[in-house]
C-alpha positions in Angstrom: 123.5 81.8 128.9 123.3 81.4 132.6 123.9 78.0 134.4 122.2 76.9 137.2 124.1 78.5 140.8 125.7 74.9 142.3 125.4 74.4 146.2 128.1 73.1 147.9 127.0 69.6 149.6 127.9 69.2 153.6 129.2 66.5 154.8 128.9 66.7 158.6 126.1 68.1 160.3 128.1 70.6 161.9 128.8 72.5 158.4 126.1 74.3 158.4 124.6 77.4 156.8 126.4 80.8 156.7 124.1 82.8 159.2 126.6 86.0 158.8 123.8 87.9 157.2 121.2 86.7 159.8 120.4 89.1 162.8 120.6 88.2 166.1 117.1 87.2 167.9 116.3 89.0 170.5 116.0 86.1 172.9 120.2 85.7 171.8 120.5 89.1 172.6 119.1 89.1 175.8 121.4 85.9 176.9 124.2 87.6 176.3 124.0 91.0 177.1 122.0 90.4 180.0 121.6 87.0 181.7 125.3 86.1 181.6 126.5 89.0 182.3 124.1 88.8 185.5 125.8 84.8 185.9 129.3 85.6 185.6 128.9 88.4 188.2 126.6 86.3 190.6 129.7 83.3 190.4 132.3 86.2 191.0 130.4 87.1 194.0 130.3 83.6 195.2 133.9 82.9 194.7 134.6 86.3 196.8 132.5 85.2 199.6 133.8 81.6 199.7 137.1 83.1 200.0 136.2 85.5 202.5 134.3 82.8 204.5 137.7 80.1 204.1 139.9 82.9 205.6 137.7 83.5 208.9 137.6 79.7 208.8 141.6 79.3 209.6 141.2 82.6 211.8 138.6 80.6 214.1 140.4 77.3 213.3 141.4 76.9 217.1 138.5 77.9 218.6 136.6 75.4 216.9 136.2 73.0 219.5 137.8 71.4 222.7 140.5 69.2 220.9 141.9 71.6 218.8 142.1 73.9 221.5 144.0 71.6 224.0 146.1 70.6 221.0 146.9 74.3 220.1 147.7 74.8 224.2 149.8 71.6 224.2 152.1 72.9 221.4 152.3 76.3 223.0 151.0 77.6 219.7 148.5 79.6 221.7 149.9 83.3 221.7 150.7 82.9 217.7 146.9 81.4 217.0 145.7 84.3 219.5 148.0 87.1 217.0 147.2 85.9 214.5 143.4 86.3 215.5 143.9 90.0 216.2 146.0 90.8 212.9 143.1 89.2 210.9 140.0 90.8 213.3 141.8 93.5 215.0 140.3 95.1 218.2 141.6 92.6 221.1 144.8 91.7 222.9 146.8 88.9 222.2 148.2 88.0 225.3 145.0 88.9 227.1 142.8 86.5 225.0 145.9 83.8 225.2 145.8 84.3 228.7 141.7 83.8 229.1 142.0 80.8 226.6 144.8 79.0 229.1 142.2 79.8 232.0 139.4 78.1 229.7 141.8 74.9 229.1 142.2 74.8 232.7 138.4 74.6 233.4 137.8 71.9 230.4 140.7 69.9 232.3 138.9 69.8 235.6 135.7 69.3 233.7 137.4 66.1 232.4 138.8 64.7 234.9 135.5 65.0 237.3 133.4 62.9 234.1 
């Protein structure tokens, strides 16, 4: 004599059927084999750039605008700022660009004191 099969009762919502025998929909399938992989790469591309982008930001930090210039001049932190420049960019002279930035400080400061 065979008894009736019992079925466990769930109690929360979140027990639910065993779907290990189930195969996955396509539509699953495509989500993860496709479109995150397409995501994650996208926001690892993003992150690369933003990085990239926050490094030429402190390289051009100084030359930003007036203030920061005449405060970088002030300090004498020009020559360091301008190395700096070409160890990140390459391709220019230090002392010559420190040079044409204290000529261009020179020019605001007559431009300032004529307004």
């Amino acid at each position: 004599m065979r008894g009736r099969r019992g079925r466990k009762k769930r109690i929360f919502d979140y027990e639910g059927v065993d779907d290990s025998n189930n195969e996955i929909s396509a539509e699953a399938k495509f989500k993860t084999n496709f479109f995150l992989q397409i995501g994650d790469g996208a926001i690892a591309s993003l992150k690369d750039r933003f990085e990239q982008t926050h490094t030429v930001a402190e390289v051009f930090d100084f030359l930003k605008n007036q203030e920061r210039l005449l405060s970088a001049y002030q300090e004498k932190n020009l020559l360091t700022m301008c190395k700096n420049f070409e160890k990140k960019l390459g391709g220019i002279d230090p002392l010559e660009m420190k040079d044409e930035l204290e000529r261009f400080v020179h020019v605001i400061k007559a431009c300032a004191k004529k307004a």
